[in-house]
PDB file of N, H, CA, C and O in Angstrom:
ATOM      1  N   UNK A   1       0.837  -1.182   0.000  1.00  0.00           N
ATOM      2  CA  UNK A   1       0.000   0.000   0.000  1.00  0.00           C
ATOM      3  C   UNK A   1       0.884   1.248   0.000  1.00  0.00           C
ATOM      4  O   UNK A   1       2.089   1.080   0.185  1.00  0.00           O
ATOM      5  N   UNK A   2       0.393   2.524  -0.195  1.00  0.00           N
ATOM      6  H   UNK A   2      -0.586   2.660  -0.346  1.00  0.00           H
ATOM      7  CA  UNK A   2       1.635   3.568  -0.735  1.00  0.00           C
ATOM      8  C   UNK A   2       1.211   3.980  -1.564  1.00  0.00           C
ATOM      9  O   UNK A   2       0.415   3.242  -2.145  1.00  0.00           O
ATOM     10  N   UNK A   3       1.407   5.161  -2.068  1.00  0.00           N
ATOM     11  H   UNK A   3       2.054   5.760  -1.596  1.00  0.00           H
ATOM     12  CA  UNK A   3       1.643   5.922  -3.287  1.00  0.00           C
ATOM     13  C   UNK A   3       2.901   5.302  -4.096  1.00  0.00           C
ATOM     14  O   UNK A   3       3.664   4.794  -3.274  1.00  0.00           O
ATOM     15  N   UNK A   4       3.252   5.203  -5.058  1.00  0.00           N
ATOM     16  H   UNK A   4       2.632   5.616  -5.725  1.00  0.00           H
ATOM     17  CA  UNK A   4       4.707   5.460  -6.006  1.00  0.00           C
ATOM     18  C   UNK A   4       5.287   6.330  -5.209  1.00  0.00           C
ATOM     19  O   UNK A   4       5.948   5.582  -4.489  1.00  0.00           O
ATOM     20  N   UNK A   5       5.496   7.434  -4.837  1.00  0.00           N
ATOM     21  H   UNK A   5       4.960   8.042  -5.422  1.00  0.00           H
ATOM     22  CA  UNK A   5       6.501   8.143  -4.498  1.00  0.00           C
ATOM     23  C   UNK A   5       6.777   7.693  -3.117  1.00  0.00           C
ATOM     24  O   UNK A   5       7.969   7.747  -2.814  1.00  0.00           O
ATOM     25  N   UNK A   6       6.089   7.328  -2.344  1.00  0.00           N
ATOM     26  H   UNK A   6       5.121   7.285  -2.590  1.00  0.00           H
ATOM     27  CA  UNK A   6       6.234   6.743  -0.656  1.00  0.00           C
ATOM     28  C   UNK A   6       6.582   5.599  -1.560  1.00  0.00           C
ATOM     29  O   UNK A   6       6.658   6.345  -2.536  1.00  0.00           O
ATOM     30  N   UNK A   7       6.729   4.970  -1.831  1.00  0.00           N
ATOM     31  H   UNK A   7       6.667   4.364  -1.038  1.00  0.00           H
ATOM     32  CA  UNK A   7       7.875   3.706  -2.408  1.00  0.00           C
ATOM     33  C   UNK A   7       9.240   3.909  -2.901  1.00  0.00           C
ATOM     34  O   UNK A   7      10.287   3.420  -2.475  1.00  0.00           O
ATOM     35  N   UNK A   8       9.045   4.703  -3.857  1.00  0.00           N
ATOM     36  H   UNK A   8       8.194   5.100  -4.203  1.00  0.00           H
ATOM     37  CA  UNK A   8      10.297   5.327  -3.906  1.00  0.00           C
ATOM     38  C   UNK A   8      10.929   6.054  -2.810  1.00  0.00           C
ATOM     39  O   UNK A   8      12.051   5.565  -2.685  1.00  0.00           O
ATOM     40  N   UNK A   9      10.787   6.807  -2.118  1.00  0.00           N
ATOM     41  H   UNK A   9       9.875   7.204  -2.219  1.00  0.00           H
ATOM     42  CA  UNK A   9      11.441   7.447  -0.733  1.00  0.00           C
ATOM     43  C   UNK A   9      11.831   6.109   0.404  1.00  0.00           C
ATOM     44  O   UNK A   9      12.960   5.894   0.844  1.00  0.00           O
ATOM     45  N   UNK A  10      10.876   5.496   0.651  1.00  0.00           N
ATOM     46  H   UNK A  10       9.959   5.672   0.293  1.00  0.00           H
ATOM     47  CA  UNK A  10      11.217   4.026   0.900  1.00  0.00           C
ATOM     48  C   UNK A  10      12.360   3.321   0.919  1.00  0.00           C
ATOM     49  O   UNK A  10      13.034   3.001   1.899  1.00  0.00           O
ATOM     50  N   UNK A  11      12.574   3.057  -0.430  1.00  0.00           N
ATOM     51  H   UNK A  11      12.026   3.317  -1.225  1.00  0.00           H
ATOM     52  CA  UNK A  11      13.524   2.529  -0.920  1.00  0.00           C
ATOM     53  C   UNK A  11      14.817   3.076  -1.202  1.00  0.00           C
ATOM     54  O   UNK A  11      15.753   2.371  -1.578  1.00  0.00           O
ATOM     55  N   UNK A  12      14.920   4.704  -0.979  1.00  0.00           N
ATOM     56  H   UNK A  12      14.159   5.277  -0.673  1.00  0.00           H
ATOM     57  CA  UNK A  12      16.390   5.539  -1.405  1.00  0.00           C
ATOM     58  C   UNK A  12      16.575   5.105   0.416  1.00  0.00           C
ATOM     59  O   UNK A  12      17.667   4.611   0.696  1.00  0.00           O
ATOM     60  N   UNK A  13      15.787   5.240   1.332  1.00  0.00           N
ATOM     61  H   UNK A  13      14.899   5.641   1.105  1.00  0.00           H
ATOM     62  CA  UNK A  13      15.866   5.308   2.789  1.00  0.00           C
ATOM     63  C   UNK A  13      16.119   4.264   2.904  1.00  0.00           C
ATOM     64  O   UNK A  13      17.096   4.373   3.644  1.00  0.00           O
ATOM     65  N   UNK A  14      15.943   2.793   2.668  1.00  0.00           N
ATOM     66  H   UNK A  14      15.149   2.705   2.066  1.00  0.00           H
ATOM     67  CA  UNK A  14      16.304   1.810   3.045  1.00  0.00           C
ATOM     68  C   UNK A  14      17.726   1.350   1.860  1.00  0.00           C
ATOM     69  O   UNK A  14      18.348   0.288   1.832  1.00  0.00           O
ATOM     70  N   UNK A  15      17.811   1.948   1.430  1.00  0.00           N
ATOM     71  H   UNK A  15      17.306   2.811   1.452  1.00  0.00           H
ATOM     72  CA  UNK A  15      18.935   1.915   0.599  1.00  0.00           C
ATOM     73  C   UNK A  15      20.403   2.654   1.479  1.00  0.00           C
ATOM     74  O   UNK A  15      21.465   2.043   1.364  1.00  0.00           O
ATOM     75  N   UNK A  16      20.382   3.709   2.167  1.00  0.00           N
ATOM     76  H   UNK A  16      19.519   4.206   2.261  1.00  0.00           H
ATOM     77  CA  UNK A  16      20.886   4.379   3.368  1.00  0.00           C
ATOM     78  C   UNK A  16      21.097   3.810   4.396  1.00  0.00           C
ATOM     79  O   UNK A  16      22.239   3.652   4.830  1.00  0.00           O
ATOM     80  N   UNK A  17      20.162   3.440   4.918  1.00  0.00           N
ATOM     81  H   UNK A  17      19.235   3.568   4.566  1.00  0.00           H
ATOM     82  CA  UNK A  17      20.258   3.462   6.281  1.00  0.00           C
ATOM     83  C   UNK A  17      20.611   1.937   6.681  1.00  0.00           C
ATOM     84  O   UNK A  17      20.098   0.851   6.412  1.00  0.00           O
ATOM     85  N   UNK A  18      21.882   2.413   7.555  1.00  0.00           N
ATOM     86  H   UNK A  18      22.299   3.296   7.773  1.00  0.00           H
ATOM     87  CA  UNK A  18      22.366   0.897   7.957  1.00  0.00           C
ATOM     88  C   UNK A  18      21.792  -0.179   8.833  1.00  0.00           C
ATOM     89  O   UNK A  18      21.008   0.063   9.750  1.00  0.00           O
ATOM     90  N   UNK A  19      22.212  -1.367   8.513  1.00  0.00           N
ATOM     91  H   UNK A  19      22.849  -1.564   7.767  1.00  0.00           H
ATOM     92  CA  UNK A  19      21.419  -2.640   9.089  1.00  0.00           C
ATOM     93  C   UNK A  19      20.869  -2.328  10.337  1.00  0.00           C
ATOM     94  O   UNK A  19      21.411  -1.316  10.779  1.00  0.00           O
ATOM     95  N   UNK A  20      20.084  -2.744  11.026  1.00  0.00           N
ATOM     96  H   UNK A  20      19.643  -3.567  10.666  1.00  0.00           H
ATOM     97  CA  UNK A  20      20.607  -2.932  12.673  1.00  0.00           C
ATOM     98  C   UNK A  20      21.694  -3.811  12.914  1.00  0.00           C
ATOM     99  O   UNK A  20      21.955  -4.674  12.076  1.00  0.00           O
ATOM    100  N   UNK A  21      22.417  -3.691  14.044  1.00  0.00           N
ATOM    101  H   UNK A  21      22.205  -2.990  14.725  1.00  0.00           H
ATOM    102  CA  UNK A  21      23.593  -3.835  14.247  1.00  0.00           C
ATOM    103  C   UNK A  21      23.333  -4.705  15.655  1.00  0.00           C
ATOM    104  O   UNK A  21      24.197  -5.321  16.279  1.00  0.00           O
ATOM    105  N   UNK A  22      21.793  -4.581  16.017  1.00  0.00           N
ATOM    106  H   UNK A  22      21.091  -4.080  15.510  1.00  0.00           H
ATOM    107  CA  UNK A  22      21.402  -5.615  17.454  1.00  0.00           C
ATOM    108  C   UNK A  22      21.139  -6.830  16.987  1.00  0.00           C
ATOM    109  O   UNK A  22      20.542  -7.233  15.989  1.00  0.00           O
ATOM    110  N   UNK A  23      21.683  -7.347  17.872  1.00  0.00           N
ATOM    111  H   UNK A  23      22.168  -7.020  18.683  1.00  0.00           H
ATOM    112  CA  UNK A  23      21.620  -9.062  17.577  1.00  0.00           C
ATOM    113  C   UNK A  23      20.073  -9.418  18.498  1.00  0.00           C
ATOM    114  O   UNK A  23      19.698  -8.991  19.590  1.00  0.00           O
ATOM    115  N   UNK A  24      19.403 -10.395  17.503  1.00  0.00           N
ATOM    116  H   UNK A  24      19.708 -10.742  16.615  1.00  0.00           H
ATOM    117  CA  UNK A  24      17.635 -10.668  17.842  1.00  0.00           C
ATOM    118  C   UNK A  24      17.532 -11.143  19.023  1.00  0.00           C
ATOM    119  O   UNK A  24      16.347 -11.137  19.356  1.00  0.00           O
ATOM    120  N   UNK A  25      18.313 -11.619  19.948  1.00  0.00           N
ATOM    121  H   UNK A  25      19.276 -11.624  19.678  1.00  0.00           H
ATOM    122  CA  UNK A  25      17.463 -12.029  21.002  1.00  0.00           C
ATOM    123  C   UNK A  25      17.812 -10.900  22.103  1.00  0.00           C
ATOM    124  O   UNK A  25      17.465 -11.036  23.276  1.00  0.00           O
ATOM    125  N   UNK A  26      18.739  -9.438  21.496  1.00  0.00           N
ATOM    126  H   UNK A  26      19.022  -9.328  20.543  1.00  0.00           H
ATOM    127  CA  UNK A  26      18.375  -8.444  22.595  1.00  0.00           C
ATOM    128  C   UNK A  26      17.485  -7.989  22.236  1.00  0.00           C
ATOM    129  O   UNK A  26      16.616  -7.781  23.083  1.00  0.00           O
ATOM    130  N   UNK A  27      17.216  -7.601  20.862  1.00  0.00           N
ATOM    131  H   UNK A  27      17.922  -7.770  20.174  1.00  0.00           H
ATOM    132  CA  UNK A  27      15.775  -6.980  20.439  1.00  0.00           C
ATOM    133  C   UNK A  27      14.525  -7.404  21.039  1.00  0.00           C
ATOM    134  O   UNK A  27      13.602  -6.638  21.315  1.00  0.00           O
ATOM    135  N   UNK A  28      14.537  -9.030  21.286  1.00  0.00           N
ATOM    136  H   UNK A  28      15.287  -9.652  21.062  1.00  0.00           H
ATOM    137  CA  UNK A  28      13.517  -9.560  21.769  1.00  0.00           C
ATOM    138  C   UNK A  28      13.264  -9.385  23.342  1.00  0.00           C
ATOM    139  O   UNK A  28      12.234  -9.431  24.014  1.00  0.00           O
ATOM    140  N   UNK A  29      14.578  -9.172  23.656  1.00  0.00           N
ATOM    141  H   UNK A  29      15.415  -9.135  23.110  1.00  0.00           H
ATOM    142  CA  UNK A  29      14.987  -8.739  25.474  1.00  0.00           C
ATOM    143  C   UNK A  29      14.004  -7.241  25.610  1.00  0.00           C
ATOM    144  O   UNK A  29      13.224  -6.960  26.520  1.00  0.00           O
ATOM    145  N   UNK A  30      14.311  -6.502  24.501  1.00  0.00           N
ATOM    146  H   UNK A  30      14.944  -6.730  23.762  1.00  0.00           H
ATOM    147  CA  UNK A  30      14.250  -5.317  24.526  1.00  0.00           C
ATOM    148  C   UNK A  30      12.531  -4.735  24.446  1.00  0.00           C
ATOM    149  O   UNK A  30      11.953  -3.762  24.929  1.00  0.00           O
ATOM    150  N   UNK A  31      12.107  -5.890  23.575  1.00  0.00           N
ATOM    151  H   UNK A  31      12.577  -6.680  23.182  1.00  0.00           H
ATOM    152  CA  UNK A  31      10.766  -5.623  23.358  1.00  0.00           C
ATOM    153  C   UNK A  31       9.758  -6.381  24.429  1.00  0.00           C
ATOM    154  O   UNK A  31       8.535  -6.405  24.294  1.00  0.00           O
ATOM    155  N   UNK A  32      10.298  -6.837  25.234  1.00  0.00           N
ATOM    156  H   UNK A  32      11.292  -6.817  25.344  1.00  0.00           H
ATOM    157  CA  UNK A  32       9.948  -7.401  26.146  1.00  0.00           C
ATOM    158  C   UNK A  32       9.575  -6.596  27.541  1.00  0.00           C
ATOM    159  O   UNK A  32       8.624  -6.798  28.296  1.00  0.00           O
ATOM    160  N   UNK A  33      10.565  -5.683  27.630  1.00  0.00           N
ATOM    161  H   UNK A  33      11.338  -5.519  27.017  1.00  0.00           H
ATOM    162  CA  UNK A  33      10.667  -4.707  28.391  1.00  0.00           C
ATOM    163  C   UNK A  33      10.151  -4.181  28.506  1.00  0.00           C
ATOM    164  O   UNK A  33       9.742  -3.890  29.630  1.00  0.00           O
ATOM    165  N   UNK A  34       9.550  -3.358  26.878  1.00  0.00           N
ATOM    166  H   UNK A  34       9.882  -3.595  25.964  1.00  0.00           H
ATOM    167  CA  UNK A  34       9.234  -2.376  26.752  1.00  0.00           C
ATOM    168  C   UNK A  34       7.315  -2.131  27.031  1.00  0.00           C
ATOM    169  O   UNK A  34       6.624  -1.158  27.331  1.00  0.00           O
ATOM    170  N   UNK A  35       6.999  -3.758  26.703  1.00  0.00           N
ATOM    171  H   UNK A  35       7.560  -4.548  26.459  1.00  0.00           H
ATOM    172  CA  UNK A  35       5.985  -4.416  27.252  1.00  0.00           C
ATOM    173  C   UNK A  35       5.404  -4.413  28.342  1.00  0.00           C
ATOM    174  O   UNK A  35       4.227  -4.106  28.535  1.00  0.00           O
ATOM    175  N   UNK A  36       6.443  -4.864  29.377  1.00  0.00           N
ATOM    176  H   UNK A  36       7.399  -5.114  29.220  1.00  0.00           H
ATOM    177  CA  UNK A  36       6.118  -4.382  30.966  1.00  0.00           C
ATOM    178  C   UNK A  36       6.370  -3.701  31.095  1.00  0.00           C
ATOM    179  O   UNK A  36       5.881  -3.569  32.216  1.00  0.00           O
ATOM    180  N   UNK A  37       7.102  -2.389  30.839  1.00  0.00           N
ATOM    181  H   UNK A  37       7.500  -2.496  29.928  1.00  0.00           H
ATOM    182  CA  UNK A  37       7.112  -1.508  31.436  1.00  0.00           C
ATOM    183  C   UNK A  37       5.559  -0.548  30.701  1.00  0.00           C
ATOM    184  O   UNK A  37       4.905   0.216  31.412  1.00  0.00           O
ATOM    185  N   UNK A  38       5.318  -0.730  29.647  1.00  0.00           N
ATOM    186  H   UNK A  38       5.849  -1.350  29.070  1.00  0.00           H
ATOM    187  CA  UNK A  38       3.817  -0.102  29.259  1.00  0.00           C
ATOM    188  C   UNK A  38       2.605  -0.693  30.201  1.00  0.00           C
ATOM    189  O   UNK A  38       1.735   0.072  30.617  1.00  0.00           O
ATOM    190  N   UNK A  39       2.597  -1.837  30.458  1.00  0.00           N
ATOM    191  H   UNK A  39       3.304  -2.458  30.120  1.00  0.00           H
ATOM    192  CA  UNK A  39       2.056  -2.668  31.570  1.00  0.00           C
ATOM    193  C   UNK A  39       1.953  -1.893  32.444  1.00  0.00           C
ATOM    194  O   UNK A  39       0.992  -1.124  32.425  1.00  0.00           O
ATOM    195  N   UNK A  40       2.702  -1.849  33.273  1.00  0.00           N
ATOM    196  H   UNK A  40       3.482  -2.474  33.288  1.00  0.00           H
ATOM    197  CA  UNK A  40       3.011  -1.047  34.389  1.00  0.00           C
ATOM    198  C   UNK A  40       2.534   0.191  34.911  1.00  0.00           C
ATOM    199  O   UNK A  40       2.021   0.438  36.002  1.00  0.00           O
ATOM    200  N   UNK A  41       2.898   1.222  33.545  1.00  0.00           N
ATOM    201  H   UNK A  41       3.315   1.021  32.658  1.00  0.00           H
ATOM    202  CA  UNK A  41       2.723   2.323  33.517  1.00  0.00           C
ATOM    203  C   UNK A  41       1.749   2.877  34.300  1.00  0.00           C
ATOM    204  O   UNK A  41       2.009   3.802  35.069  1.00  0.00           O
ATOM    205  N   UNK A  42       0.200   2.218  34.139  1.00  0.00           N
ATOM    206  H   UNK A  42      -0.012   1.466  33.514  1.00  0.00           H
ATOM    207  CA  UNK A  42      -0.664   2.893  35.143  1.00  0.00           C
ATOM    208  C   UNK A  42      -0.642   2.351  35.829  1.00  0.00           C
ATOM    209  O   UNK A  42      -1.795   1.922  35.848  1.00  0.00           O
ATOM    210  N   UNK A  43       0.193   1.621  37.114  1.00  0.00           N
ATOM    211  H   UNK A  43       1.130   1.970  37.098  1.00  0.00           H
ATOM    212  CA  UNK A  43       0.306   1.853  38.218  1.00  0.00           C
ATOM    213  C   UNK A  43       1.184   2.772  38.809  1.00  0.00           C
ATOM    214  O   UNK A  43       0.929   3.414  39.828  1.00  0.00           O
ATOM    215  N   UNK A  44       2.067   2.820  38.254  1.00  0.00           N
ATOM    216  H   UNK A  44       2.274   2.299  37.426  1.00  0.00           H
ATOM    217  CA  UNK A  44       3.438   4.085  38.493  1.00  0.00           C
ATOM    218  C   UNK A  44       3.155   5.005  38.283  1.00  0.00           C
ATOM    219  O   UNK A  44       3.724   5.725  39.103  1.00  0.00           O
ATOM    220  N   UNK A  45       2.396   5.752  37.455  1.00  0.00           N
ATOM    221  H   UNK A  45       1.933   5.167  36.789  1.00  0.00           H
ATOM    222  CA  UNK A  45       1.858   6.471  37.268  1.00  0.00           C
ATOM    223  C   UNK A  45       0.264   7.151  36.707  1.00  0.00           C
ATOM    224  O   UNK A  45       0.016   7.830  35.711  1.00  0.00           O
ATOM    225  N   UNK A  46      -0.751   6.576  37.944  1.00  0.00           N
ATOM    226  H   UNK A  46      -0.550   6.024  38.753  1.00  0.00           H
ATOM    227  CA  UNK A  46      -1.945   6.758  38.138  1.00  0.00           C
ATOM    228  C   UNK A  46      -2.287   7.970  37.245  1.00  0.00           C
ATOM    229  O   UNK A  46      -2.717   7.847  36.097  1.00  0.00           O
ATOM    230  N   UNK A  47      -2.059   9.168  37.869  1.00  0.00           N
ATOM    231  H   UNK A  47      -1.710   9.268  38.801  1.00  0.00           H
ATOM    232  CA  UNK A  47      -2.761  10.263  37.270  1.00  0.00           C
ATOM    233  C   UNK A  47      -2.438  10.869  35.812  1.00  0.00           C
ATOM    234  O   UNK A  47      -2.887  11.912  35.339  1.00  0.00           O
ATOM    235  N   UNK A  48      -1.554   9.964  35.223  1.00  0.00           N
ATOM    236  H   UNK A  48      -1.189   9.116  35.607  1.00  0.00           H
ATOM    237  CA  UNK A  48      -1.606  10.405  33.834  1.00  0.00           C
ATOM    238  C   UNK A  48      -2.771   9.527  33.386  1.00  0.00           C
ATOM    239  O   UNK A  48      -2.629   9.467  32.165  1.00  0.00           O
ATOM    240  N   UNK A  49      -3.272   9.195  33.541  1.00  0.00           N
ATOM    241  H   UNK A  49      -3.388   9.244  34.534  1.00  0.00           H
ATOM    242  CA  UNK A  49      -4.328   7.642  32.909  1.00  0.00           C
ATOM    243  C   UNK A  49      -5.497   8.703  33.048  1.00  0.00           C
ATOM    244  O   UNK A  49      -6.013   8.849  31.939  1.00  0.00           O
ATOM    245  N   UNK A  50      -6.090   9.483  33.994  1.00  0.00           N
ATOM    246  H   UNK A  50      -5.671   9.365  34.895  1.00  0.00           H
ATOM    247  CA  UNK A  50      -7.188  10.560  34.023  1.00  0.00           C
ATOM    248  C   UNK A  50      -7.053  12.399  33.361  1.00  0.00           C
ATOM    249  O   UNK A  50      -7.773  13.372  33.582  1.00  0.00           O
ATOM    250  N   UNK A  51      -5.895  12.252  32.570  1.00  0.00           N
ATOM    251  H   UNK A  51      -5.310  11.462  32.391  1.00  0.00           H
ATOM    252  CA  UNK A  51      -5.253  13.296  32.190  1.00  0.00           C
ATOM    253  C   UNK A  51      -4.938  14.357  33.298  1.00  0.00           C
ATOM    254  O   UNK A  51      -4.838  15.542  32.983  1.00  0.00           O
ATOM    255  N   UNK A  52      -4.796  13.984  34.464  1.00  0.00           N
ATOM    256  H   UNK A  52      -4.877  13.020  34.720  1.00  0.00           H
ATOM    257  CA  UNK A  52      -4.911  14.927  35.249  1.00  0.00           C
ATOM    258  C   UNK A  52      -3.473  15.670  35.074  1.00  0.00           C
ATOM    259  O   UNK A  52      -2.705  15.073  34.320  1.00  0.00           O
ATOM    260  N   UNK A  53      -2.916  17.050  35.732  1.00  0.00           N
ATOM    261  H   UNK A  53      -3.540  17.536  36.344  1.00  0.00           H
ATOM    262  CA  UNK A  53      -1.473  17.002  35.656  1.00  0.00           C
ATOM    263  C   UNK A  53      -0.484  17.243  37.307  1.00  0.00           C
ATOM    264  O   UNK A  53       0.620  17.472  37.803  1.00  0.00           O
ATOM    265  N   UNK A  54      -1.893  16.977  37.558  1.00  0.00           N
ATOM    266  H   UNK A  54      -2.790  16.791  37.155  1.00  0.00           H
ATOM    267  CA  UNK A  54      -1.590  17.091  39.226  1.00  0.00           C
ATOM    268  C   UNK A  54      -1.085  17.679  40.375  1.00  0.00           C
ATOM    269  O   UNK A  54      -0.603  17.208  41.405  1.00  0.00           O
ATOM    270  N   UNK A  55      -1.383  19.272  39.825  1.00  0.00           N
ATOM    271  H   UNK A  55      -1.775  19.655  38.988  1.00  0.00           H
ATOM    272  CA  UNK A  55      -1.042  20.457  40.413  1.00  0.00           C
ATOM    273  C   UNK A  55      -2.378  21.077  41.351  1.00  0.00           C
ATOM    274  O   UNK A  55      -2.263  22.141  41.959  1.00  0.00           O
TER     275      UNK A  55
END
């Protein structure tokens, strides 16, 4: 899905930009994390969940 030109830009960008350089089972460490810690989030921090800013 895309336009032609978002394909082309795409592809000069992935033509650039270097590999990742993380080896997959930190990525998987990493995304794991990032999991519980979104988990988490509203308990650590309650009053962002009611937009409040708590002043």
């Amino acid at each position: 899905m895309g336009s032609a030109s978002f394909h082309h830009a795409l592809a000069a960008h992935q033509a650039v930009a270097p590999p990742s350089r993380i080896a997959p089972s930190i990525a998987e460490a990493l995304e794991r994390q990032t999991r519980a810690m979104r988990a988490l989030s509203p308990q650590a921090f309650p009053e962002a969940e009611d937009g409040g800013s708590g002043r």
